[in-house]
N, C-alpha and C positions, 0 to 999 in steps of 0.2 A: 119431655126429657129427651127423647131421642131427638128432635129438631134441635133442644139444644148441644147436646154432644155432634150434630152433624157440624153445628157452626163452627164448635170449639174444633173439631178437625179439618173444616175447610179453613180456619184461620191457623191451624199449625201448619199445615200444607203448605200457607201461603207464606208463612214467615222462612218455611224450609227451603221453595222456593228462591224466595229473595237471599238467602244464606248462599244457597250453592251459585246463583246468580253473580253473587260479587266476590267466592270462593273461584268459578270461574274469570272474571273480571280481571281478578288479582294474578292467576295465574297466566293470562294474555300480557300483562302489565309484563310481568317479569321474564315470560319469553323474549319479549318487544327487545326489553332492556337489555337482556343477554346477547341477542342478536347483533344489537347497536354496537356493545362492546369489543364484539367478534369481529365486528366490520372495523372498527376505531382501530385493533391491534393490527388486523392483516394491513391496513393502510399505515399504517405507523411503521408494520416490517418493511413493507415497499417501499416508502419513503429512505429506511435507513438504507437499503441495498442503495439505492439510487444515489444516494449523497454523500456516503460513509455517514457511521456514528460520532466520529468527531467532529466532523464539518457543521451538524446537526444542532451538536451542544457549543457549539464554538470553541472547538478544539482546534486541533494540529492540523484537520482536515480529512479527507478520505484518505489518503497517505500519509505515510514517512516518508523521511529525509529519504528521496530516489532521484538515483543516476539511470538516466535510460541511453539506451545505441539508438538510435536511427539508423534505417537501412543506409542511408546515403553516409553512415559513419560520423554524422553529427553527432554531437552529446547535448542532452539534456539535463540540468541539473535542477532538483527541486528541494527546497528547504525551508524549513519552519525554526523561527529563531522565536523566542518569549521577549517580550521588550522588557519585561523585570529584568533581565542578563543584563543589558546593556544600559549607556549612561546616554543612549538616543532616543529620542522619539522615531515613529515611524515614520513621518515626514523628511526628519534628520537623515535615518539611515536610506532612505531611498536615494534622496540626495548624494550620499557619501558613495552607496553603490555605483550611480551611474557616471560620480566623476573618477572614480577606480577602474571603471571597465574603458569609459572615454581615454584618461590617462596610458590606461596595457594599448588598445589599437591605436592609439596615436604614435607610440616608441614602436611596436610590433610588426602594423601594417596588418592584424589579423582582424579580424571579426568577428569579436565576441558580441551577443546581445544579451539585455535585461527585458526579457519576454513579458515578464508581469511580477507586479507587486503591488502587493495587498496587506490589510492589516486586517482579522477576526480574533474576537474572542482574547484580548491582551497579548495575543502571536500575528508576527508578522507572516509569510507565504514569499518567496523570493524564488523566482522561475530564470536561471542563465541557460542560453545557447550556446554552443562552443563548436566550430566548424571541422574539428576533430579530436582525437583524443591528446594529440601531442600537443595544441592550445590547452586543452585540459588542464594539461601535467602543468604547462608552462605558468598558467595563471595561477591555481590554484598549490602548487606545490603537493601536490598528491600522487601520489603515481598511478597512470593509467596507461594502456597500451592496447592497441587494438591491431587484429593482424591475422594470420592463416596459421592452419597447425606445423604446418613446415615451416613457419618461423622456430618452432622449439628450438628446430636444428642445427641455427645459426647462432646460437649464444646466448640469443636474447632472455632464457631461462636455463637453468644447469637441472637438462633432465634426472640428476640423483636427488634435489631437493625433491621432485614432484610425486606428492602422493594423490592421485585422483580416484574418483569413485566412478563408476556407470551411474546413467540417471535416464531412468524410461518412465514415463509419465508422470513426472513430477514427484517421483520419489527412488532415495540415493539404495543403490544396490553394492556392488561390491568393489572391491580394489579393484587396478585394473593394471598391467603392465604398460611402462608409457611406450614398450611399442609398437601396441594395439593403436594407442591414442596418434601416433606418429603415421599409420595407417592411412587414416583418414584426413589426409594432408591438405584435402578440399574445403575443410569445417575451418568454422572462425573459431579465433581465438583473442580473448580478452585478458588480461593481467589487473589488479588493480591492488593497490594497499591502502586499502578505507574501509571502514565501518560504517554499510550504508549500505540499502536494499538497490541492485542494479534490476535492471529487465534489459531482456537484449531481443533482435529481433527474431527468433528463431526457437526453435526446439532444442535445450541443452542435454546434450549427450556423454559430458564428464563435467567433472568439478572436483576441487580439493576437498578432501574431507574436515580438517580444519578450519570450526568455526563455521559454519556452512550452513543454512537450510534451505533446501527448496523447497521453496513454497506455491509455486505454479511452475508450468511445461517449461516458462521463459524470465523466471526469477528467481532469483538468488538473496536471501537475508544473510548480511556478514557482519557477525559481531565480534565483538574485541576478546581477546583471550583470556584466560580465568585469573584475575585478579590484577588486568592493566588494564583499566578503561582505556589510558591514552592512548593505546599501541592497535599497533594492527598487525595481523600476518598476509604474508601476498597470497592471494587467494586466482586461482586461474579457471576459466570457464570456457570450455568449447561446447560450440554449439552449432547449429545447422539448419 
């Protein structure tokens, strides 16, 4: 009897053995797997910093519709248009693009360029140059103006309209008296009336409060006014 109760226990032994064995097993599986996943998400967040989340899904892209300054005072304009909107194809309106900008420098003598254009995602991507902001205005009918804060003083803005904010690292502080702003007569200054994210080259240090967000040191989101998509207000930005 007792030889046999020794087997009967070296055979449960063994069967407990082999239980916590693949008890252990299973729990390595599921580490393994957890880990893989942890790695899968952190490379999936890297990827989206690096490329935007729309460009990814074939969206709009890493950006919105943005106007940038270049230091040398060029303008960049960037735009995503849906080819559902329009009665073109992308191949069509590229075409129409570049005999529209061919047509402005031929009457003009200026030099606008079509830097790139692409089609992702049923949106097209359309990238213009503009060798200043007065081409800008001129092409696009929009107003833009680029310049020093001592321009205020010359007309070209009616310092009673101007309501500006302070803006220290990327986010809006208080009113300011524009003749604080007049002060600083060495800072640029930007004007524009559009709905559309600018960046400019520098650290901005007022803004209109109207319609405004800053969203980085050297960016400006300006959207349209409560209940007129179409409309815009003149939005002014100095910066340095």
């Amino acid at each position: 009897m007792a030889t046999q109760r020794e087997a009967e226990r070296s055979r449960n032994s063994a069967a407990t053995a082999r239980a916590r064995k693949k008890k252990a097993a299973k729990r390595r599986q599921q580490a393994i797997i957890r880990i893989v996943l942890l790695v899968l998400i952190v490379a999936l967040v890297i990827i989206l910093a690096a490329f935007g989340i729309r460009s990814l899904l074939g969206g709009k892209g890493a950006s919105d519709t943005t106007l940038t300054v270049k230091k040398n005072g060029a303008i960049v304009f960037e735009e995503w248009m849906a080819l559902d909107d329009n009665y073109l194809n992308a191949d069509e309106m590229k075409d129409y693009v570049k005999d529209v900008i061919a047509q402005y420098n031929s009457s003009s003598n200026k030099n606008v360029k079509l830097k790139d254009f692409k089609e992702k995602g049923g949106s097209v991507y359309c990238r213009t140059e503009y060798p200043d902001a007065d081409t800008y205005y001129d092409f696009t009918s929009y107003y833009l103006y680029t310049g020093k804060v001592s321009d205020l003083s010359d007309g070209t803005v009616d310092p009673s309209t101007v309501h500006l904010m302070t803006v220290a690292g990327a986010v809006k502080g208080n009113a300011v008296d524009i003749s604080e702003v007049l002060a600083a007569s060495d800072a640029h200054l930007l004007v524009i009336e559009e709905n559309v994210k600018v960046v400019v080259p520098g650290n901005i240090l007022y803004v209109t409060d109207a319609c405004t967000a800053v969203t980085e040191k050297d960016t400006v989101m300006i959207t349209p006014p409560t209940g007129g998509n179409d409309a815009a207000v003149k939005t002014i930005i100095v910066y340095k």
